[in-house]
C-alpha positions as CSV (number, residue, x, y, z in Angstrom):
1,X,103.5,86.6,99.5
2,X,101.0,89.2,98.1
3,X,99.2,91.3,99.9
4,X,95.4,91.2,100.1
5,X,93.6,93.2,97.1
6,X,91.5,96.0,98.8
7,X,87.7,96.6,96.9
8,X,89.5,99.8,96.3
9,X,92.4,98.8,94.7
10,X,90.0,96.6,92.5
11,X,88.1,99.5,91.3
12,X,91.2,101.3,90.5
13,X,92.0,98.1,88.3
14,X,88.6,98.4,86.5
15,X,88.9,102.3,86.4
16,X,92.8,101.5,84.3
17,X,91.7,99.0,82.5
18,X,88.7,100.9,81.0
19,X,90.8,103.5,79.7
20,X,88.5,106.1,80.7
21,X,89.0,109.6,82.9
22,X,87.6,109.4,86.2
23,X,84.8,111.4,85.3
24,X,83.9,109.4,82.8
25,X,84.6,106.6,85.1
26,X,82.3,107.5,87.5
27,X,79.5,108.5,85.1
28,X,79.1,104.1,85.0
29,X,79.9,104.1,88.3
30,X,77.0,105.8,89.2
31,X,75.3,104.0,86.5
32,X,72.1,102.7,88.5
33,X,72.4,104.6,91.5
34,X,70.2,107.5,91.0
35,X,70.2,110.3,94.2
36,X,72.8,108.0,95.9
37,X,74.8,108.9,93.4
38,X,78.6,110.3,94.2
39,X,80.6,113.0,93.5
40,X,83.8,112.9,91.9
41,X,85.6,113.9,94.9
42,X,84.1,110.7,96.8
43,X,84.7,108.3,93.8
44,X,88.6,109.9,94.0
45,X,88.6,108.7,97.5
46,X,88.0,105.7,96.5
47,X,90.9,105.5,94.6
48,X,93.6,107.2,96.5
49,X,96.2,105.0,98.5
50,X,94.9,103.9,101.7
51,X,97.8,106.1,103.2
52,X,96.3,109.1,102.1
53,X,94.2,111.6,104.5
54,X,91.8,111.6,101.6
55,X,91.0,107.7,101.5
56,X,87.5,106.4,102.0
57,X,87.1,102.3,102.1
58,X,84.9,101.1,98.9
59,X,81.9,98.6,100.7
60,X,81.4,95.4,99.3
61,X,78.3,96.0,97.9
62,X,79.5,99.3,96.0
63,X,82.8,96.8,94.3
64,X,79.6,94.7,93.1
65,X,77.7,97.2,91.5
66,X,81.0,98.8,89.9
67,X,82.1,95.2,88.5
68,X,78.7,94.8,87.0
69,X,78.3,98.6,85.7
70,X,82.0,98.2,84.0
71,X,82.0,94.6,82.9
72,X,78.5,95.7,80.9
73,X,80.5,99.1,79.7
74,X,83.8,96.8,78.6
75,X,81.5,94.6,76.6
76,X,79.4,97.5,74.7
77,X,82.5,99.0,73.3
């Protein structure tokens, strides 16, 4: 049996299959989000292991918004 895909672990999927360093990575992440906007030590939390003191859960609605930001980056290049 499989375990259960974390929001995080999907946004480390679309962060690998991009191709692209995490700054680069987060510059589409934070594509749309203007003064909300993260850091690249938040959006590196996001994609440490859940076992790591550094972890911070990915909400729904941010896995949305980095699906949509990625999928439109993908198809551009």
């Amino acid at each position: 049996m499989n375990p259960v895909k974390t929001n995080n672990d999907r946004l480390r999927e679309l962060v690998e299959e991009s191709g692209l360093s995490q700054a680069a990575a987060l510059a589409i992440f934070n594509m749309g989000l203007g003064p909300a906007a993260y850091s690249i030590n938040t959006f590196k939390a996001f994609l440490v292991r859940s076992d790591s003191p550094k972890y911070r859960a990915l909400k729904d609605e941010l896995l949305a918004h980095a699906e949509k930001n990625f999928k439109q980056h993908l198809k551009s290049t």
